[in-house]
N, C-alpha and C positions, 0 to 999 in steps of 0.2 A: 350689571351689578344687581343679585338680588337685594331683598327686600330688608335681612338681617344688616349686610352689610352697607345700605343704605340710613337705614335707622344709627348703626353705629356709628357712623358718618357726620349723622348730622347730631347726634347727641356730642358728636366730640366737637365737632364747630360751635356749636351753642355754649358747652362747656369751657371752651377759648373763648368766647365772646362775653360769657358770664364774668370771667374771673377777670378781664380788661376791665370790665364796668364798673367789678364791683372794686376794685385797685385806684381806679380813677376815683372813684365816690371816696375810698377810704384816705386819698394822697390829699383830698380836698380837705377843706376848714368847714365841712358842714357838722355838724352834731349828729349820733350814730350812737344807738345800743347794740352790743353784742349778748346775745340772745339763749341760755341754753334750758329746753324746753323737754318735758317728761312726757311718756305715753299718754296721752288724752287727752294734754293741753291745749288750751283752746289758744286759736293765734288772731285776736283783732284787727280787721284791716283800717278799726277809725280806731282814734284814741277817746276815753270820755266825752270830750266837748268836739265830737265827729270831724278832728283833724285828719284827711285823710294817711296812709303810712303806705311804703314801698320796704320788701323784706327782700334779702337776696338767701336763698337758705347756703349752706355752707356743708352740713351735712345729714344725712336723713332723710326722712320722709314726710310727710304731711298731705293730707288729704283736704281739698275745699269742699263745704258742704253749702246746702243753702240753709235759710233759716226753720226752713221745715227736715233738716239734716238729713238732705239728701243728697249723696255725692256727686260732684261734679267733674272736678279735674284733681290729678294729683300732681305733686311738686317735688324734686328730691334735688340732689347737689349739685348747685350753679344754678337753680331754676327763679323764675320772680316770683314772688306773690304782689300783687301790683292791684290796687285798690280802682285803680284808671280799668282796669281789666275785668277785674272780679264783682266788683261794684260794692256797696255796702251792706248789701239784702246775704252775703256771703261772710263764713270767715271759715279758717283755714285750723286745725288739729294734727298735732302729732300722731304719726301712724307707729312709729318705728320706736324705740325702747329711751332715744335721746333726740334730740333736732335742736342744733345749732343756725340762728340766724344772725343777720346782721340787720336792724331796723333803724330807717330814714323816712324824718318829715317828710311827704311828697312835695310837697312847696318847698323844698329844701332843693331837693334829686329834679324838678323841672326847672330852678334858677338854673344849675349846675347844665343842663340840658339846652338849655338857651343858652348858654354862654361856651358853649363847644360842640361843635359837626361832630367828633369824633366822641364825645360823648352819647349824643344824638342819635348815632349811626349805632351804638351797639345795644342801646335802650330799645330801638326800634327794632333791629335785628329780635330780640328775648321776646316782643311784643308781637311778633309775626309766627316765632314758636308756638309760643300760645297760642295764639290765632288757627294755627294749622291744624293745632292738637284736637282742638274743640270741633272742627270741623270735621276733620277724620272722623272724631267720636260721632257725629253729624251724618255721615254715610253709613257707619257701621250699621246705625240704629233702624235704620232702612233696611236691613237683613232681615231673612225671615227669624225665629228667637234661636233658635240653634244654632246657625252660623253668626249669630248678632253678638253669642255668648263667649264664640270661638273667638270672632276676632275681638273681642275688648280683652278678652284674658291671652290672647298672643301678641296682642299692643304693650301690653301691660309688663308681660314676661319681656318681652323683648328690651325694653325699654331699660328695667331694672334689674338682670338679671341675660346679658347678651347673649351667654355662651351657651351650646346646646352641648349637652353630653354625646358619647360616641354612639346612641342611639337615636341623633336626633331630635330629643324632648329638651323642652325647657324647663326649666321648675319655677315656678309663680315665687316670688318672696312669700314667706309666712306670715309678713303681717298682710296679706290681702287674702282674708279671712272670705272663706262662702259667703258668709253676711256680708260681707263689705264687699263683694264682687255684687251678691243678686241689691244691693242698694244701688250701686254704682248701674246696675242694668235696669235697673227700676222695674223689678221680676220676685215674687215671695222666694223663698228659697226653697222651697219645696220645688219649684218650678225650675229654679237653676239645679238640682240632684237632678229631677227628673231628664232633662239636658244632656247634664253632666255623661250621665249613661249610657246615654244613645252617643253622645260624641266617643264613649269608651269602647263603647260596640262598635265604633267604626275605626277603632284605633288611633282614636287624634287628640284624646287624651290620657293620662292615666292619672286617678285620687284615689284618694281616703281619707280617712278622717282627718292626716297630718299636712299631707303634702299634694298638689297638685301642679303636674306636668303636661305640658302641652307639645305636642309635635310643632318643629321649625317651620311644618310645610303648611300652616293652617296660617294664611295670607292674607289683607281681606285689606 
């Protein structure tokens, strides 16, 4: 199994395990806002009086930054934003043009969690996603910066965006903007163009000022 079809794999088991949980959360008597959030929007993971919240997104994107907005992880449809995870020094922003959530008490979603295994089992499941994502990103960054660059932006593509055209390439979603890639890689952006080119001279990727495409085979 390559790499593609691995990824697809497991976004589609996560994507079953997300919409179990978030069914269960919803079939429950817990209290629950339904969420719909504009490009920029900032997404709190405490409330005012630092109640912690657990989001399940539904559709969209959104990016977590830290408090010095720097990005961290990104989130898109079925994924958690989990305050147990992100911690508070984070909050989370619309990337994409809309983002629909569903937001719950965490003290709400952990009674819920104690009072059923199979509840349990699929919070835990979303929480080990996480866990893997951040890690990966964790190896990547151990790259020297040119293949560091490749494989965040062929994570990224892959992720959100599966399918390669009949040449192979992926095309990056357009909201992960140059800035928001060389943030995400913690690189000026001068320094991700500079990259960007030499990855182009080796044919593994191809941009402009609109669109950027990654070849399939860039693995990491």
């Amino acid at each position: 199994m390559n790499t593609n079809t691995f990824a697809q794999n497991e976004a589609l088991d996560t994507k079953i395990q997300a919409g179990k949980f978030l069914t269960s959360l919803l079939e429950s008597d817990i209290t629950r806002d339904r969420m719909t959030l504009k490009k920029n929007d900032k997404i709190e993971l405490t409330s005012t009086n630092n109640t912690p919240y657990i989001f399940v997104i539904v559709s969209g994107v959104a990016g977590i930054f830290s408090s010095t907005n720097v990005a961290i992880d990104f989130a898109g449809e079925g994924d958690l934003l989990d305050y147990n995870v992100y911690s508070s020094q984070l909050f989370g922003k619309a990337l994409t043009d809309e983002v629909t959530v569903w937001r719950f008490a965490q003290s709400d979603v952990f009674n819920k969690i104690a009072a059923s295994s199979e509840i349990q089992l699929q919070h835990y499941h979303m929480l080990q996603t996480i866990q893997r994502r951040l890690e990966k990103k964790q190896i990547q960054a151990t790259l020297d910066m040119k293949n560091r660059i490749a494989a965040f932006i062929h994570t990224l593509a892959t992720r959100y965006n599966p399918k390669a055209d009949d040449q192979g390439m992926i095309e990056l979603p357009r909201y992960f903007s140059r800035k928001m890639i060389a943030n995400y890689a913690g690189i000026s952006l001068s320094t991700l163009t500079t990259h960007l080119q030499q990855l182009m001279e080796e044919d593994r990727v191809i941009f402009n000022k609109r669109v950027l495409l990654i070849s399939e085979e860039n693995e990491a």
